[in-house]
C-alpha positions as CSV (number, residue, x, y, z in Angstrom):
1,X,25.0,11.6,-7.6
2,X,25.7,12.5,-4.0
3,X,22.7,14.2,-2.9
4,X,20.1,11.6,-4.4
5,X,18.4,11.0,-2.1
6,X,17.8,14.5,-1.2
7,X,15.0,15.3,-3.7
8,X,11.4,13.4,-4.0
9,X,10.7,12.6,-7.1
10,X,8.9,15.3,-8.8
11,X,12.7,17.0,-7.9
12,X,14.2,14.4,-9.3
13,X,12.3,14.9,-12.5
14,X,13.0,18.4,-12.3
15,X,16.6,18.2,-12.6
16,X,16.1,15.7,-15.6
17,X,14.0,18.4,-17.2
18,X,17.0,21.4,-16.6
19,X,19.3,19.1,-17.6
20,X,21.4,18.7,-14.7
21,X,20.9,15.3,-14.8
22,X,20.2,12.1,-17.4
23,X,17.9,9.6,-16.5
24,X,20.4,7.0,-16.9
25,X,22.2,8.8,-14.1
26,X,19.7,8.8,-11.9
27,X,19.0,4.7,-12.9
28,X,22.9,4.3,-12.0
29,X,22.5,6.3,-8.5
30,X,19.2,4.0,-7.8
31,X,21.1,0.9,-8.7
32,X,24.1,1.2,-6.6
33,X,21.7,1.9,-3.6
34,X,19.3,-0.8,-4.7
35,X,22.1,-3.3,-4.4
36,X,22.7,-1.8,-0.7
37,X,19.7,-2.1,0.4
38,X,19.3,-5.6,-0.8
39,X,22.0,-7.1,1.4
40,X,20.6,-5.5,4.6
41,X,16.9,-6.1,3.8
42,X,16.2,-8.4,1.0
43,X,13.2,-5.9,-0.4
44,X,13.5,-6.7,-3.6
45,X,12.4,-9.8,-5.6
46,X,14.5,-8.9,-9.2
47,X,16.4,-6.2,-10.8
48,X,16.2,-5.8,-14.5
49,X,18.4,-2.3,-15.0
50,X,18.6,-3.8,-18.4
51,X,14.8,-3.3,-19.4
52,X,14.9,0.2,-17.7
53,X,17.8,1.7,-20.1
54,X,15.9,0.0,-22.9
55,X,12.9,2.3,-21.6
56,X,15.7,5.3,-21.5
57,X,17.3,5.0,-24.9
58,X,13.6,4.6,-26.7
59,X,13.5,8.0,-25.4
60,X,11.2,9.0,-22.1
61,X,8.1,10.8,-22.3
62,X,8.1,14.6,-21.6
63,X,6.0,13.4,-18.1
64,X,5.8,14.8,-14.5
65,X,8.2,12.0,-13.5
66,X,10.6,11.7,-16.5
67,X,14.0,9.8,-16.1
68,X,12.2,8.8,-11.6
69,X,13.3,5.3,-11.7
70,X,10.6,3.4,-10.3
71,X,10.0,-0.5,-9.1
72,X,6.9,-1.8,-8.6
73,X,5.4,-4.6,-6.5
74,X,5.4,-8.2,-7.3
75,X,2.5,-8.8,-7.5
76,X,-0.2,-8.4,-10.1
77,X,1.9,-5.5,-12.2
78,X,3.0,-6.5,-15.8
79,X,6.5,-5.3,-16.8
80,X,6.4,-7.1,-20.1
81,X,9.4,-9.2,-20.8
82,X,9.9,-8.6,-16.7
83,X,9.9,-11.2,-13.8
84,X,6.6,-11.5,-12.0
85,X,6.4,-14.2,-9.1
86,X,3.6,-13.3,-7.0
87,X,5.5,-14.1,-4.5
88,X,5.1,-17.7,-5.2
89,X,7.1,-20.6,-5.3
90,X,4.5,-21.8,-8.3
91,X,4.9,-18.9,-10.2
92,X,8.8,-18.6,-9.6
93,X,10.0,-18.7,-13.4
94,X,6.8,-16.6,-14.7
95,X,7.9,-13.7,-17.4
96,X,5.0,-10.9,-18.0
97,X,4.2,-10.9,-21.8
98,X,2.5,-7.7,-21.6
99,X,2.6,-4.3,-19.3
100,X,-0.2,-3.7,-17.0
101,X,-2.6,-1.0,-17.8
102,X,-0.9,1.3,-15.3
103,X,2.4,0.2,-16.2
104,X,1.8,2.0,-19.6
105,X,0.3,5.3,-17.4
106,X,3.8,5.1,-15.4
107,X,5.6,4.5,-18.8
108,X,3.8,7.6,-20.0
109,X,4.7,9.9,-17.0
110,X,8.0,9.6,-18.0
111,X,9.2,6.7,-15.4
112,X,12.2,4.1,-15.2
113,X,10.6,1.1,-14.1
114,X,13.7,-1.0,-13.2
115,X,12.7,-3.7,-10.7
116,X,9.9,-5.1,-8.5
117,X,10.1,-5.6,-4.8
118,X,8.7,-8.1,-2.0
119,X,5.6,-9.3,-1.6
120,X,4.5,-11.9,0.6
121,X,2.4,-15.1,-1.6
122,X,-0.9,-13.1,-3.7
123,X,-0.2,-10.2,-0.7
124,X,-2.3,-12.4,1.8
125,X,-0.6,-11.3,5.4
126,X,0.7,-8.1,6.7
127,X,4.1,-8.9,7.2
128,X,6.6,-9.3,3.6
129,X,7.9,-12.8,4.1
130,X,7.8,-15.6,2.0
131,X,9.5,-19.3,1.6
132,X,10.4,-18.0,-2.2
133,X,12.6,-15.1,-1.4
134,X,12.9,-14.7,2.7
135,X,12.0,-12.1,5.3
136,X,12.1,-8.1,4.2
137,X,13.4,-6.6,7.0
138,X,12.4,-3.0,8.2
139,X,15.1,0.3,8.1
140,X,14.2,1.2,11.2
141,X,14.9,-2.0,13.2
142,X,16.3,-4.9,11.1
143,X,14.7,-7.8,13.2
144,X,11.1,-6.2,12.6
145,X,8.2,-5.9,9.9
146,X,8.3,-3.4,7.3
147,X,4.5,-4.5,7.1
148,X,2.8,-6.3,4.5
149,X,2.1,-7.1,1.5
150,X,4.1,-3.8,0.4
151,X,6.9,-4.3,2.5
152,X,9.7,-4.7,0.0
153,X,8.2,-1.3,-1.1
154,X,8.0,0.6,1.6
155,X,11.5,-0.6,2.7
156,X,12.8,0.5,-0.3
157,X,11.3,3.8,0.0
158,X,12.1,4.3,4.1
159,X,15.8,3.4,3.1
160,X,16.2,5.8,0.4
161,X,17.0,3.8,-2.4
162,X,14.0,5.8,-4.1
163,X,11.5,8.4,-3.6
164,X,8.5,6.3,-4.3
165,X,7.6,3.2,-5.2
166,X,4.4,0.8,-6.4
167,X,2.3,-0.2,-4.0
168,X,-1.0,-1.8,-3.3
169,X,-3.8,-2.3,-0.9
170,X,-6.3,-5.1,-0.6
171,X,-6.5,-5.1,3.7
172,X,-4.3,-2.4,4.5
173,X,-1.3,-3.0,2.3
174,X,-0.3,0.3,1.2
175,X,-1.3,2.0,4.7
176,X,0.3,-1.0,6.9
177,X,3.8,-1.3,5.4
178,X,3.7,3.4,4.8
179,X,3.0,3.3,9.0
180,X,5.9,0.5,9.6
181,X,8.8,2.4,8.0
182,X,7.8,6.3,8.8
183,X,6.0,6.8,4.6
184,X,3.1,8.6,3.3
185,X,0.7,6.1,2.1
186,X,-2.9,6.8,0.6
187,X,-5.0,3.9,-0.5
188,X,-7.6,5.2,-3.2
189,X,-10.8,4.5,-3.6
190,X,-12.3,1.5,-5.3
191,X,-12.3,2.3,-8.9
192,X,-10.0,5.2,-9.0
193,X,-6.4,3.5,-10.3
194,X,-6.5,0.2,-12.8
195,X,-6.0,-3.1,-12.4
196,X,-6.4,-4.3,-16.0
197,X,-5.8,-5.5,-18.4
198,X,-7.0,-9.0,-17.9
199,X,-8.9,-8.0,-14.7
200,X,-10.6,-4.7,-13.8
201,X,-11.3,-5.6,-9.8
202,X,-8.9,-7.8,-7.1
203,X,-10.8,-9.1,-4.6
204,X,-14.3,-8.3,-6.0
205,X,-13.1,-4.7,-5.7
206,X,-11.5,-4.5,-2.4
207,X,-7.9,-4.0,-3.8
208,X,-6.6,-1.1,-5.4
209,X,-3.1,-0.3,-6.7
210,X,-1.2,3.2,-5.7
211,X,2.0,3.9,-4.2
212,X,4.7,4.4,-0.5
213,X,6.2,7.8,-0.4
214,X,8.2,10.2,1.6
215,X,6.3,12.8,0.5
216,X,2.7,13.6,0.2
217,X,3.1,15.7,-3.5
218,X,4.6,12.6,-4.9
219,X,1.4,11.2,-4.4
220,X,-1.0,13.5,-5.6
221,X,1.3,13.8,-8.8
222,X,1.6,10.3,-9.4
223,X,-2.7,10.0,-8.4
224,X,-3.3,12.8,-11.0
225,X,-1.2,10.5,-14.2
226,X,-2.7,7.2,-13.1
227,X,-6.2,7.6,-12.2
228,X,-8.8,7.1,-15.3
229,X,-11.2,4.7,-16.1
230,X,-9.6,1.5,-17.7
231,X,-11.6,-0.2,-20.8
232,X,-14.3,-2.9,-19.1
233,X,-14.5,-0.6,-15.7
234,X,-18.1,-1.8,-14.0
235,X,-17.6,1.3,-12.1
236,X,-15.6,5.1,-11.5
237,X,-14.5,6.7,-8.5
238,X,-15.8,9.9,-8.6
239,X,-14.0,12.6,-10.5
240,X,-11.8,15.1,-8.7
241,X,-12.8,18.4,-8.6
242,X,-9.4,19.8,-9.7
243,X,-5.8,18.0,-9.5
244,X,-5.0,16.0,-6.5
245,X,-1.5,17.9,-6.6
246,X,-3.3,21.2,-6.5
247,X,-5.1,19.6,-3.5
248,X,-2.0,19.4,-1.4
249,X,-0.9,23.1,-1.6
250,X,-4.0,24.6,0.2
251,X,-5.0,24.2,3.6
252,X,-8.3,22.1,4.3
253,X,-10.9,24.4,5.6
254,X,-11.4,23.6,9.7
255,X,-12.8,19.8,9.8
256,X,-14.7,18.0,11.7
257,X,-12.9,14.4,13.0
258,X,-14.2,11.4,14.3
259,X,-11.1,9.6,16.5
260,X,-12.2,5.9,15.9
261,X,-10.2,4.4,19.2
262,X,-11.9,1.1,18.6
263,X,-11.6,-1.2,15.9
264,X,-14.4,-2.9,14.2
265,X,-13.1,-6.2,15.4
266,X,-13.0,-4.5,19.2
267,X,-8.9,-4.5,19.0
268,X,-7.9,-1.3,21.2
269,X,-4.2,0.3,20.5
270,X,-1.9,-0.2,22.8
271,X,0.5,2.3,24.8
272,X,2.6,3.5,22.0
273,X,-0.4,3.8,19.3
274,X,-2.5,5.9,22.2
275,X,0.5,8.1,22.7
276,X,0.5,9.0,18.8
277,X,-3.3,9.2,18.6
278,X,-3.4,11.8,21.7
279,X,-0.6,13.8,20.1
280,X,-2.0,13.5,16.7
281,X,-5.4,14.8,18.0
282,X,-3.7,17.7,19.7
283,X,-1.7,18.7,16.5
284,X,-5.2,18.5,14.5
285,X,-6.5,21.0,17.0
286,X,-3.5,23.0,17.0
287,X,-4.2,23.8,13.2
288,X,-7.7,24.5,13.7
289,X,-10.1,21.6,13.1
290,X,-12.3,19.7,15.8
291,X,-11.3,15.8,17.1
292,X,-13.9,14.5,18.9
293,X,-14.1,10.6,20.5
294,X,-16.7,9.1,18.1
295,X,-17.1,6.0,16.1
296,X,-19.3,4.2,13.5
297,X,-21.2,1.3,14.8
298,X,-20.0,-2.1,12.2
299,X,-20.7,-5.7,12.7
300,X,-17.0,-6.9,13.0
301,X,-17.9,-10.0,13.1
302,X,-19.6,-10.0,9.5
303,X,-16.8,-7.8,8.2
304,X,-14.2,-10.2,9.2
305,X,-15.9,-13.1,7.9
306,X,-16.6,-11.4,4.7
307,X,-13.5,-11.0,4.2
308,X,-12.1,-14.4,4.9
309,X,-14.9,-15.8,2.2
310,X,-13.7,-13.6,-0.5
311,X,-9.9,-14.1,-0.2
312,X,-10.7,-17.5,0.7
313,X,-12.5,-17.7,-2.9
314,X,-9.9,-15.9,-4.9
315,X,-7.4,-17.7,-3.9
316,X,-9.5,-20.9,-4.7
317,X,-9.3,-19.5,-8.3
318,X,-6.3,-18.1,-8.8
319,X,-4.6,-21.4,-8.0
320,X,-7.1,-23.4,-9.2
321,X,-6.3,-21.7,-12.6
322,X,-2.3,-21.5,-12.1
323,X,-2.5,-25.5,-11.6
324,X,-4.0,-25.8,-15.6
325,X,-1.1,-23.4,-16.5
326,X,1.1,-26.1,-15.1
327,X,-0.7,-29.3,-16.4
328,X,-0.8,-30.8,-12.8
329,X,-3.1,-29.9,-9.6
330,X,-1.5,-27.7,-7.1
331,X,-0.4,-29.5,-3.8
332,X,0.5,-28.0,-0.1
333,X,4.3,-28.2,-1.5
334,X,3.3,-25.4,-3.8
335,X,2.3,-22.5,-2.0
336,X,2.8,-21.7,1.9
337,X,0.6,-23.1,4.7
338,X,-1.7,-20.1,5.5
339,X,-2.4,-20.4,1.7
340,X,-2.9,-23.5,1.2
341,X,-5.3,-23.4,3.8
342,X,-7.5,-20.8,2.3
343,X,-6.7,-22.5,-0.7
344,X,-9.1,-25.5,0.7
345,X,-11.2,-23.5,2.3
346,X,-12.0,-20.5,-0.4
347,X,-13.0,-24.1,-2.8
348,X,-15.8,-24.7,0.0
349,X,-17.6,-21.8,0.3
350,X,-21.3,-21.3,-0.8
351,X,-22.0,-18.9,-3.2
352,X,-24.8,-17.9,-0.1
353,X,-21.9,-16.6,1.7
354,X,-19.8,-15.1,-0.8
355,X,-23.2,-13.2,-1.7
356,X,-23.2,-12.3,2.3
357,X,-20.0,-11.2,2.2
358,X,-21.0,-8.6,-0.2
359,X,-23.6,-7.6,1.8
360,X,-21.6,-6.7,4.7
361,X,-19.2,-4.5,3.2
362,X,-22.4,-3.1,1.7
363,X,-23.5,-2.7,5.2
364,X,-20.9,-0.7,6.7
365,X,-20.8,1.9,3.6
366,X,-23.8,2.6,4.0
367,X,-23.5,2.6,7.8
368,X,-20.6,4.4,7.7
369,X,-21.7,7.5,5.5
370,X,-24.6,8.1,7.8
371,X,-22.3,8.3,10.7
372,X,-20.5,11.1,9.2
373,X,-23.6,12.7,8.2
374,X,-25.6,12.8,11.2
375,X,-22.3,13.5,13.1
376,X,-21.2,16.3,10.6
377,X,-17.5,14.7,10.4
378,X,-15.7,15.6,7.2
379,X,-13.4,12.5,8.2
380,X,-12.3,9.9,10.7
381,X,-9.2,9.7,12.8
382,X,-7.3,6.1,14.1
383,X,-4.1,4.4,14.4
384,X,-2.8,2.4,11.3
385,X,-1.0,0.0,13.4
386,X,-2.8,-1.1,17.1
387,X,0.9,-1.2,18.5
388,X,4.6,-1.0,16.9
389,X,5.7,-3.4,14.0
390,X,5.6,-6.8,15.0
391,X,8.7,-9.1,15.3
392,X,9.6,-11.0,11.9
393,X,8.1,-14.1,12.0
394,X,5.0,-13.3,13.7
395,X,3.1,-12.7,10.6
396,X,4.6,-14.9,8.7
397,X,2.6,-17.3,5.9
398,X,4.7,-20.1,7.6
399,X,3.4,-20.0,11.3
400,X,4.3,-22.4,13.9
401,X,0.9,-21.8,15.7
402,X,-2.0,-20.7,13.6
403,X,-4.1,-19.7,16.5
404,X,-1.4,-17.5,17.4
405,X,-1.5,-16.3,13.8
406,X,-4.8,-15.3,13.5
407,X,-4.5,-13.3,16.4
408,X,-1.5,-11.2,15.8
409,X,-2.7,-10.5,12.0
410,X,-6.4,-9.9,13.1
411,X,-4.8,-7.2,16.1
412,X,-2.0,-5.9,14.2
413,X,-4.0,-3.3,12.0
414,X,-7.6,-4.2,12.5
415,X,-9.4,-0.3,10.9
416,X,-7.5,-1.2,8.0
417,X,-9.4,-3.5,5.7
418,X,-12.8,-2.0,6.2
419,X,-12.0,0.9,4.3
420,X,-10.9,-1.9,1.4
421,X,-14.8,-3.5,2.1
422,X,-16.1,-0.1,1.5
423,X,-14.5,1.3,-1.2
424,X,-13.5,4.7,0.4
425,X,-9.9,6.2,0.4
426,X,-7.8,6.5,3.2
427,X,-4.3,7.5,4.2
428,X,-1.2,6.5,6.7
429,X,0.4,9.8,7.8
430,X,3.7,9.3,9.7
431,X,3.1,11.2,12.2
432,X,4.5,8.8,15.7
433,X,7.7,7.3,16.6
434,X,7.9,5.3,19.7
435,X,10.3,5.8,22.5
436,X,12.8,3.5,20.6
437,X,11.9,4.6,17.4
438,X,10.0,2.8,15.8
439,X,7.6,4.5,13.5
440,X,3.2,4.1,13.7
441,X,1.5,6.0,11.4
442,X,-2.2,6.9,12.3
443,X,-4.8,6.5,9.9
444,X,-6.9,9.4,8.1
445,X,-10.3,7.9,6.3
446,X,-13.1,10.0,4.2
447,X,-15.5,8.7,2.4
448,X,-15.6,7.1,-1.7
449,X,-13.7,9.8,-3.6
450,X,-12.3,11.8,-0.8
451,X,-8.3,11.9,-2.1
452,X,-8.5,15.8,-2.5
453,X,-9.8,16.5,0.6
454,X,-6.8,14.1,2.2
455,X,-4.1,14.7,0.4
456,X,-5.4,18.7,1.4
457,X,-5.1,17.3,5.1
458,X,-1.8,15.2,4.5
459,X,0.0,18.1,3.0
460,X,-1.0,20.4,6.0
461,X,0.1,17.9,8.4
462,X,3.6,17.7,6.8
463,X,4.1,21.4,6.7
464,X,3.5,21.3,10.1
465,X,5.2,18.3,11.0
466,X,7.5,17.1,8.6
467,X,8.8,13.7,8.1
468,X,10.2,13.4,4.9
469,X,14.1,14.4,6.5
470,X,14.0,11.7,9.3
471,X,16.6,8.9,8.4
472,X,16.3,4.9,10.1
473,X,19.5,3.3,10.8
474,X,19.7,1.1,7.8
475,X,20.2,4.3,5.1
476,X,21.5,3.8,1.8
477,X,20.5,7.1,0.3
């Protein structure tokens, strides 16, 4: 199928439905370009076409993405009888023996789930590279990021071996890798998608699951099929007031938006992620709505420190309960340095701290909402990146300097995670490339169960501006 990589994936799924196409066609074309992409940018952990055209000759639902083959992350997603490493050396022969509670929504929308792409270890750094399966490299410039932890994802997607693909977002890790490689990427809000069925919260809520696109319908549609409560939710998103696909056909009324230039953590972008906010800002006026310079006042300081306990503490866990799995406790040989580190750490902290944790992110909702309401500002503008994708390596799990580390993660994308801390959705809107084109995306945030009103705003923004045509130098499509 020569012109593949032409349609999204609701015209993908069109063509399936008018019979133009099979689904094991399309699974063939994905393939053959999967295998591409692979030797230029090692994005994907395993391919198994051979549960996919089990999935096709059960027979596909009638969905809104029928015969769409579709990979998701590796990491936390259950493909039963499927591969699912983590990204781990210590879970490197792990086999799902169950699908995921989304897994069966993406099952029922008519989707070929056929492989699972690159994650860095538990997603912990915002850069895909890990001691089990090597460095992800990005489309766009092969000796660069495709950002973290969805970078085999977005990769992928930016090299057009699909339309969309699985992602999630714990600190950023739908929006970071969607700004790397020139993709649409919405994190929703806490409680909206599910993360069951053996958990209903990552990260004590902070991490939701979603997906990298090249367009914005894709993911509205895909929103509308996943987004429920799952059995044991302790809380809801709020319901939308229509479809989210509906949402991206009509034109948000004139808003109100906050350009957040400074980062909680007091990070400033650089030359190329000022360019993109100043032309961003003067396409938002262009089409009508008001950018003013404003920002919410957070304690960085907390935030970032809240953040560090609970990853810290999860990890603690999650390794903690991988190492009775195994019979044996878990060593430094096990997982990568940055992890094992938080791996000691997270079993220190005080339960007085994780509790303080909590209350910061509680803090900046509610300090956030009142800055939007007092300042009448429907929603807040700022870059997704604070400069272009970092060199591989920097960002790495495996650091040769972990000052040096800690730095270049806690620069690199800095608005990101508090959206994560507060539960409220968010997007990454390619809407800059650099000089020597490198793609930033800048950063749209509302408030806990604003996805219409974005994907409203992302929609408009590709109509004006479209993306979705723009091809990197590593193009498989």
């Amino acid at each position: 199928m020569q012109d593949y990589a032409n349609y999204d994936a609701l015209g993908l799924a069109d063509l399936v439905n008018r019979g133009e196409v099979t689904a094991s066609e399309l699974l063939d074309a994905a393939m053959v370009r999967a295998e591409k992409a692979q030797k230029s940018l090692n994005c994907f952990a395993n391919l198994f076409p051979g549960i996919a055209r089990e999935q096709i000759a059960d027979g596909l639902p009638d969905g809104p993405f029928k015969g769409v083959p579709y990979p998701t992350k590796d990491l936390a997603v259950q493909i039963k009888g499927a591969p699912l490493t983590n990204g781990s050396k210590s879970w490197k022969d792990n086999v799902s023996p169950l699908d995921s509670v989304i897994t069966q929504r993406f099952k029922r929308a008519g989707m070929t789930l056929f492989g699972t792409t690159t994650s860095p270890e538990f997603g912990l750094t915002t850069s895909t590279e890990s001691q089990l399966f090597g460095q992800t490299a990005n489309p766009w410039d092969v000796t660069r990021t495709s950002g973290g932890s969805s970078g085999g994802a977005s990769a992928a997607v930016a090299a057009g071996v699909v339309p969309i693909a699985q992602a999630s977002d714990g600190g950023g890790s739908i929006r970071i890798p969607a700004a790397c490689t020139g993709l649409f990427g919405l994190k929703p809000s806490r409680g909206r998608t599910p993360m069951g069925p053996a958990t209903t919260e990552g990260w004590n809520g902070q991490s939701v699951t979603h997906a990298v696109s090249r367009t914005v319908r894709d993911s509205a549609a895909l929103l509308d099929v996943t987004h429920g409560r799952e059995t044991g939710s302790r809380y809801v998103a709020p319901p939308p007031e229509g479809s989210f696909a509906a949402a991206v056909q009509k034109d948000p009324r004139p808003l109100r938006i906050a350009l957040w230039d400074v980062a909680p953590n007091g990070t400033r972008p650089d030359g190329d992620a000022q360019a993109g906010l100043d032309a961003t800002a003067s396409l938002l006026e262009a089409l009508g709505h008001h950018v003013e310079l404003a920002a919410p006042k957070l304690d960085g300081d907390a935030l970032s420190k809240g953040l560090l306990m609970t990853i810290s503490a999860a990890m603690a866990m999650v390794m903690d309960d991988r190492g009775k799995v195994l019979g044996r406790e878990l060593g430094p040989e096990d997982m990568e340095p940055v992890t094992w580190r938080m791996f000691e750490f997270g079993k220190t902290v005080p339960m007085a701290e994780l509790m303080r944790a909590n209350q910061a992110a509680i803090n900046a909702a509610i300090a956030y909402d009142g800055f939007l309401a007092d300042g009448r500002h429907d929603l807040i503008l700022a870059p997704t990146l604070s400069r272009k994708p970092d060199k591989l390596g920097i960002l790495s799990l495996d650091p040769e300097d972990f000052d040096a580390y800690g730095e270049a993660v806690g620069s690199f994308a800095p608005w990101c995670g508090v959206f994560n801390q507060m539960g409220a959705a968010a997007m990454s809107v390619p809407l800059h490339w650099t000089q020597d084109q490198l793609p930033i995306g800048m950063m749209f945030g509302g408030r806990c169960g604003d996805e219409e009103l974005l994907f409203s705003l992302g929609g408009q923004l590709e109509r004006a501006q479209p993306w979705a045509g723009r091809r990197p130098p590593v193009w498989v499509g």
